[in-house]
C-alpha positions in Angstrom: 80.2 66.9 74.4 78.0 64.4 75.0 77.8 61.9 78.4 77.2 58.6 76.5 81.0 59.3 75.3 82.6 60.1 78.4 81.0 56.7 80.0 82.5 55.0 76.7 85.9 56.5 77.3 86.3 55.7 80.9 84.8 52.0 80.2 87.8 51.7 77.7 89.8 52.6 80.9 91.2 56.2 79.2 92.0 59.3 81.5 89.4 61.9 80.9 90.2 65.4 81.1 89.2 67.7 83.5 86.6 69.8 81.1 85.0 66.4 80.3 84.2 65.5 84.5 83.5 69.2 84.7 80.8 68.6 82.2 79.6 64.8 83.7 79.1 66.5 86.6 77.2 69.9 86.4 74.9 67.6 83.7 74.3 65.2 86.7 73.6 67.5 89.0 71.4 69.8 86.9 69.5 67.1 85.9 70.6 66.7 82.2 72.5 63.6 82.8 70.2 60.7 83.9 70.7 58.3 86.9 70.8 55.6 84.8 74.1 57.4 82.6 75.6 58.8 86.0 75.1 54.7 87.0 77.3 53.4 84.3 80.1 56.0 84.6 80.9 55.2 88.5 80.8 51.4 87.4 83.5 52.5 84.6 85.4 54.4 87.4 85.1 51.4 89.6 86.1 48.9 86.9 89.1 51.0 85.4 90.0 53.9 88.0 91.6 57.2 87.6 94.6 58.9 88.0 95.4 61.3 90.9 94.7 64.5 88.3 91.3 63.2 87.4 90.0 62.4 90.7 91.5 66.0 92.3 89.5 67.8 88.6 86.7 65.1 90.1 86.8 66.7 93.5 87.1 70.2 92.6 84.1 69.8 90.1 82.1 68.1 93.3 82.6 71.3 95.3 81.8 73.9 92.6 78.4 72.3 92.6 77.6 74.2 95.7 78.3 76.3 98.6 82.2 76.5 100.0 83.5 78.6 103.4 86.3 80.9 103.2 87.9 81.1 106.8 90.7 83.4 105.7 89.2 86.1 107.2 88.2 85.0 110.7 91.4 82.6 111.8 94.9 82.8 109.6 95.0 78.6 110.0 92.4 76.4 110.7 93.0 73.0 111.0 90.6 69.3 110.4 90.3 66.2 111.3 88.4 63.2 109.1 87.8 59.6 110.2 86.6 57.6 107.9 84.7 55.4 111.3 85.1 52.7 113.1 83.4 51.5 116.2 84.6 53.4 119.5 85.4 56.0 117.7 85.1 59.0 119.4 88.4 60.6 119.1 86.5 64.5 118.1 85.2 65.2 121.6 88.9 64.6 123.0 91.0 65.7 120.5 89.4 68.6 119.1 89.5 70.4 122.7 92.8 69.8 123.1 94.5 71.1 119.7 91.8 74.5 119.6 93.2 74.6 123.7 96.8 74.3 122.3 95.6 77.6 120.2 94.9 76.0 116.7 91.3 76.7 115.9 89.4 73.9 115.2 86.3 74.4 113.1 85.2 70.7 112.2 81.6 69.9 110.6 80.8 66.1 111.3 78.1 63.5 110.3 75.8 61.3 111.7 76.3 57.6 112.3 75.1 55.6 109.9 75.7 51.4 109.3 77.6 50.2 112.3 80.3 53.0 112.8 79.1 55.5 114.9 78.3 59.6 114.4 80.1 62.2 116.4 76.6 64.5 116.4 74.8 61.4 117.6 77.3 61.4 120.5 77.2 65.3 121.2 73.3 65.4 121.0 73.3 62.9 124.3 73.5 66.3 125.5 70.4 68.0 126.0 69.9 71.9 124.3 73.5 71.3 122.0 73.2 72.5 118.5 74.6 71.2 115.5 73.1 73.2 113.2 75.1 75.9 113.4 74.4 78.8 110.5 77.3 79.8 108.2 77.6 83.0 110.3 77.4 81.5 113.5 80.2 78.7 113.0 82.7 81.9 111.1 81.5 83.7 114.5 82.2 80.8 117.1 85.1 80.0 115.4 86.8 83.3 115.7 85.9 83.8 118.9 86.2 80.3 120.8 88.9 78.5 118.3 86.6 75.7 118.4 83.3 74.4 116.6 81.3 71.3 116.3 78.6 71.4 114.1 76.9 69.6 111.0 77.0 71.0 107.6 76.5 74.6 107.8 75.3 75.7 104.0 74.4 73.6 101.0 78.2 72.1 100.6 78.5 69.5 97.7 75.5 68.2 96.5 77.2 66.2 94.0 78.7 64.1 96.5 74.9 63.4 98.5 73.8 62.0 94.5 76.3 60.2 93.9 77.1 58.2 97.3 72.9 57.6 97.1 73.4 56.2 93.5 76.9 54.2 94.4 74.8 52.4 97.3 72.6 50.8 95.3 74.4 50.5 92.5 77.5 48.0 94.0 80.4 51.0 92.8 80.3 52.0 97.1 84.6 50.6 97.1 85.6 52.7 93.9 88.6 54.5 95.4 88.3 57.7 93.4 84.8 58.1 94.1 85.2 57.6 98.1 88.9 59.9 97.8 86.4 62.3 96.2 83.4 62.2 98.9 85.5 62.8 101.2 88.2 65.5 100.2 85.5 67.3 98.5 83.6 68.2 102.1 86.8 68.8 103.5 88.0 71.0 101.2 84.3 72.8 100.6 84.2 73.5 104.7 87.2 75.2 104.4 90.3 74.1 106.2 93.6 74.5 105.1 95.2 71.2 107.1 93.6 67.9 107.1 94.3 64.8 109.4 92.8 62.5 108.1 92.3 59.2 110.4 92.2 56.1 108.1 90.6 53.0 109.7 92.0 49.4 108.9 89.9 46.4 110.1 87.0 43.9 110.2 85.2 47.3 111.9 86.5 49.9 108.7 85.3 50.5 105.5 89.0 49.4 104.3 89.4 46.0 105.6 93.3 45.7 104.4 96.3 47.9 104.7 96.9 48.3 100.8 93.6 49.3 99.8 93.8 52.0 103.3 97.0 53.0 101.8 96.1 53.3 98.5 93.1 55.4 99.5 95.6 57.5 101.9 97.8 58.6 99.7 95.2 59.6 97.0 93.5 61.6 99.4 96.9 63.4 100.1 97.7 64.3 96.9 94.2 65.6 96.0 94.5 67.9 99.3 98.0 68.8 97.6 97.0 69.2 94.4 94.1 71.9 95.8 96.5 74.0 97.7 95.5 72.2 101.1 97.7 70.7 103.4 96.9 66.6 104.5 98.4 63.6 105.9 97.0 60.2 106.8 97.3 58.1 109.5 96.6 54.5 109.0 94.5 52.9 112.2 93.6 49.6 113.6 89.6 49.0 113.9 90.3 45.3 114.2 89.3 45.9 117.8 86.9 48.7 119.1 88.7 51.9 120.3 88.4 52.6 124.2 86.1 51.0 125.8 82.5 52.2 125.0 80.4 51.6 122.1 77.2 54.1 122.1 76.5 57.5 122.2 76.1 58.7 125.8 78.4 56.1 126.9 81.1 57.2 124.2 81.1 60.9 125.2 81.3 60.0 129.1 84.5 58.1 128.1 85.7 61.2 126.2 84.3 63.4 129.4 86.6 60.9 131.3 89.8 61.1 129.3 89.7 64.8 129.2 90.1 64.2 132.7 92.8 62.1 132.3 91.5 59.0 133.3 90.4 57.6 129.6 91.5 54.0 128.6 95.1 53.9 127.4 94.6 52.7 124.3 92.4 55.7 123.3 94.3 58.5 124.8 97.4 57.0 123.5 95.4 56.9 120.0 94.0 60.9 120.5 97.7 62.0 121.6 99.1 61.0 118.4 95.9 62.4 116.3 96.8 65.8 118.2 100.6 65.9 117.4 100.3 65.3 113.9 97.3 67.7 113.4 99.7 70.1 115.8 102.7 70.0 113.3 100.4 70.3 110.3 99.1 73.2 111.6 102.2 74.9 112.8 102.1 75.2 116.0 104.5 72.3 116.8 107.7 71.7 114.7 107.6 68.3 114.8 105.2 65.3 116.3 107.0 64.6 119.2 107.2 68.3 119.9 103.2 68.2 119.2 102.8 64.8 121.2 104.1 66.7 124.7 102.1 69.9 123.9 99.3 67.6 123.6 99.6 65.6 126.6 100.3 68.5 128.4 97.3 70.0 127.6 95.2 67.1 128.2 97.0 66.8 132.0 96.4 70.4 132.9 92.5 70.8 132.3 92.8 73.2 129.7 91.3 71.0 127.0 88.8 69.9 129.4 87.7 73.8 130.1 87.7 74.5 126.2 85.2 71.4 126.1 83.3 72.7 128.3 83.4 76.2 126.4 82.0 74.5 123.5 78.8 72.8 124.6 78.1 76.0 126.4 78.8 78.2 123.2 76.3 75.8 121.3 73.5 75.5 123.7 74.0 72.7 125.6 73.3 72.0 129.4 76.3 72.2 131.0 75.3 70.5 133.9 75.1 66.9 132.0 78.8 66.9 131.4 80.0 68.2 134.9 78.2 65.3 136.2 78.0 62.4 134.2 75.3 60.6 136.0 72.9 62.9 134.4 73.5 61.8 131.0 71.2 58.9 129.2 70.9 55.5 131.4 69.4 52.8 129.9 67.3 50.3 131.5 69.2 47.5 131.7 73.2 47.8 132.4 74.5 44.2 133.1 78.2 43.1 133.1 78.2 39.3 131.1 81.5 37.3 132.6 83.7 35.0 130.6 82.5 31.5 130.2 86.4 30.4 129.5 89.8 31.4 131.1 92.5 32.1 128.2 94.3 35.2 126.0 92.2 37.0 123.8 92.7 36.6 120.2 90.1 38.7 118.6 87.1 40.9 119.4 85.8 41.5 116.0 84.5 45.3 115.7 81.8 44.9 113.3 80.0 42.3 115.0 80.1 45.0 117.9 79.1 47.5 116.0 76.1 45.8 113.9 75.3 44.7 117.5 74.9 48.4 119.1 73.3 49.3 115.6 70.7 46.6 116.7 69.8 47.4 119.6 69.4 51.1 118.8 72.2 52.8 119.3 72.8 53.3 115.7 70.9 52.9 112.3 70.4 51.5 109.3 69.0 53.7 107.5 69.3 57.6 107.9 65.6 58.1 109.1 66.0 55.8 112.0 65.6 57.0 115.6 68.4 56.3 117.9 68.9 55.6 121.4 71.5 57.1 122.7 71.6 55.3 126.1 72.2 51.9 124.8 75.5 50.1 123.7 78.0 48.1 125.0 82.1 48.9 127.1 84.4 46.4 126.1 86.6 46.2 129.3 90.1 44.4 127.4 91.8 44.3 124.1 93.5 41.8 122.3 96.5 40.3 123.9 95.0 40.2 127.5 94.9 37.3 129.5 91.2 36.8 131.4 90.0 34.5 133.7 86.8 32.4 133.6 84.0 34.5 135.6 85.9 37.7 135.0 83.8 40.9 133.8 84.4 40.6 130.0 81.9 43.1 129.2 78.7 45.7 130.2 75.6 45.8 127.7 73.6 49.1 128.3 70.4 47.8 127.0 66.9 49.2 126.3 65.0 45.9 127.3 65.8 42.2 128.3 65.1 41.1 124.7 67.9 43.3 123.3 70.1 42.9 126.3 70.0 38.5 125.3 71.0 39.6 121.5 73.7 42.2 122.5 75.1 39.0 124.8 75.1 36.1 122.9 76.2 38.5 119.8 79.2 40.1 121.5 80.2 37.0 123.4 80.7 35.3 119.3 83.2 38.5 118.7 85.6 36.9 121.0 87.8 34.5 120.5 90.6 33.4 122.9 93.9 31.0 122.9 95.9 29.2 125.6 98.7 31.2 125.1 99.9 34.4 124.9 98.8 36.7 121.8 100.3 39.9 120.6 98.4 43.3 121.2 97.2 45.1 118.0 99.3 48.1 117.2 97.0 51.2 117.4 98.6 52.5 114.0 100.3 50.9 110.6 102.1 53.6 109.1 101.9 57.6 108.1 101.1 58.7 104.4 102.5 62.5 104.6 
């Protein structure tokens, strides 16, 4: 078998079979297969596809190529939730609480932000002393015993997947379906749950910018969870708009501290509430959504998903103390509320200019070794559909210095746009893929 023929058959847009990608992909990762071979093959998967077998025997061959955890023998379901970002986004801190509270565990490795969606670590690491970099052992043990974890990769899970999404970002394959289906699924699947939510973003602020391509991507990623003996479905959700109302790390989990308290912005609790119910159902411990939906809330209303939050910054070092009172989290030097220079409804307020905004004034980055500030960023106090008046609060920077505080304004205030009449909200979701 040789790779220089597998590139040739997937350029002549034939199905390959699974001992083939097997092959393709130990070479790569071994060494044996150049960069320059592995190059042309994702630009033949880009160009010509593959068919839900191939990119499952993709995905499976991806996870072989290191380290997987077997949580059978500490919880008897353990359920996960993926977002694929967006710009608000921090649904984990709220929602995770509250299903591991509703007695689903919860054992969920995330990332870091990177680009202009943000990274759930980024957001728990606002907290001084919490860990996420949890050993193998430790995250089986915390995860027995609390229900709950929150860490970053625990072992050496899917090296294929690190090579190849380094080689498809400079190589222009990045929006190949089957190869972004196949990063994904193949660290879910490799951490070890047996039910996946996954949270699909549509939008100006997601990766997929249109409902078909979200779809598309939704329902491959379900039948490659199916197809491996996992349980998934998708949920397809608007990043048109930034979720909530903060954008930035500290500011983010305040907003989450906040909504575990019930007092969140509707929009976002409304958003986690759903999350919860389906990854509720999926995990059995609800028979249906609606049935998950009232657990949910329930548990949000009661403080028991608050006290399990608590639990886990205390089970993974963190001060305690910074989430029990807010005011002691990050504060940037500058905090200034801009007002509207115009009375009218608002039309749009276009995510990714907020997000490559907070990315510039540090509370993201560009590139993986960048520092980040996690004090800065922006709350967005409306959504789309609201009417405001001229001289109204439309907005808060949290800034580092005046220089980024007169970017982050004149850049967010060109997200808006507004009409005189009335405009219809965005719907927080488009459809289910199940």
């Amino acid at each position: 078998m040789r790779a220089v023929d597998i590139i040739v058959k997937k350029r002549d847009g034939k199905e390959l079979s699974r001992e083939e990608i097997e092959f393709f992909i130990e070479g790569y990762v071994n060494g044996e297969i150049p960069d320059y071979q592995a190059a042309a093959w994702a630009m033949a998967v880009l160009l010509n596809g593959m068919n839900d077998r191939e990119t499952t025997d993709l995905t499976i061959a991806m996870v072989r190529t290191g380290e997987s955890l077997d949580l059978s023998d500490v919880v008897s379901v353990a359920v996960d939730k993926h977002s694929t970002g967006g710009v608000g986004d921090k649904t984990t801190l709220v929602v995770e609480p509250v299903v591991a509270s509703c007695g689903l565990p919860v054992g969920k490795m995330s990332g870091r932000g990177l680009g202009f969606s943000g990274g759930t670590l980024d957001k728990m690491e606002s907290i001084p002393g919490y860990r996420t970099d949890l050993t193998t052992k430790e995250f089986l043990s915390q995860l027995g015993e609390l229900g709950l974890v929150l860490t970053g990769q625990t072992c050496d899970m899917t090296p294929a997947d690190g090579m190849l999404y380094s080689l498809r970002d400079v190589t222009g394959t990045v929006q190949s379906i089957p190869l972004i289906a196949s990063s994904i699924m193949s660290k879910k699947i490799a951490s070890g749950a047996q039910a996946i939510v996954l949270d699909v973003k549509v939008g100006v602020g997601a990766f997929m910018q249109n409902i078909d391509d979200a779809r598309e991507l939704s329902e491959l990623m379900v039948s490659i969870a199916r197809l491996a003996g996992s349980k998934a479905v998708a949920l397809l959700s608007d990043m048109n708009q930034p979720l909530g109302q903060a954008v930035g790390n500290a500011i983010e989990l305040k907003e989450a501290i906040l909504t575990l308290h019930g007092d969140g912005p509707v929009d976002f609790v409304e958003h986690c509430l759903v999350v919860a119910s389906h990854m509720l159902k999926l995990g059995g411990i609800a028979k249906n959504e609606e049935m998950g939906y009232q657990l949910a809330k329930e548990t949000l209303s009661n403080g028991k998903a608050w006290k399990k939050f608590v639990d886990l910054v205390r089970a993974q070092g963190g001060d305690t103390r910074y989430i029990e009172t807010v005011g002691k989290l990050p504060k940037a030097k500058i905090i200034q509320a801009v007002s509207a220079p115009w009375s009218g409804y608002i039309s749009e307020i276009n995510a990714r200019i907020i997000g490559e905004t907070c990315v510039l004034i540090g509370a993201g980055r560009e590139k993986k070794s960048d520092e980040i500030d996690h004090s800065v960023g922006v709350e967005i106090y409306n959504n789309v559909g609201d009417y405001i008046e001229k001289g109204q609060d439309l907005f808060t920077v949290h800034a580092s210095n005046l220089r980024d505080f007169q970017i982050a304004n004149e850049n967010i205030l060109s997200a808006y746009h507004y009409w005189e009449g009335p405009v219809d909200p965005l719907p927080l979701f488009y459809g289910v893929v199940e």
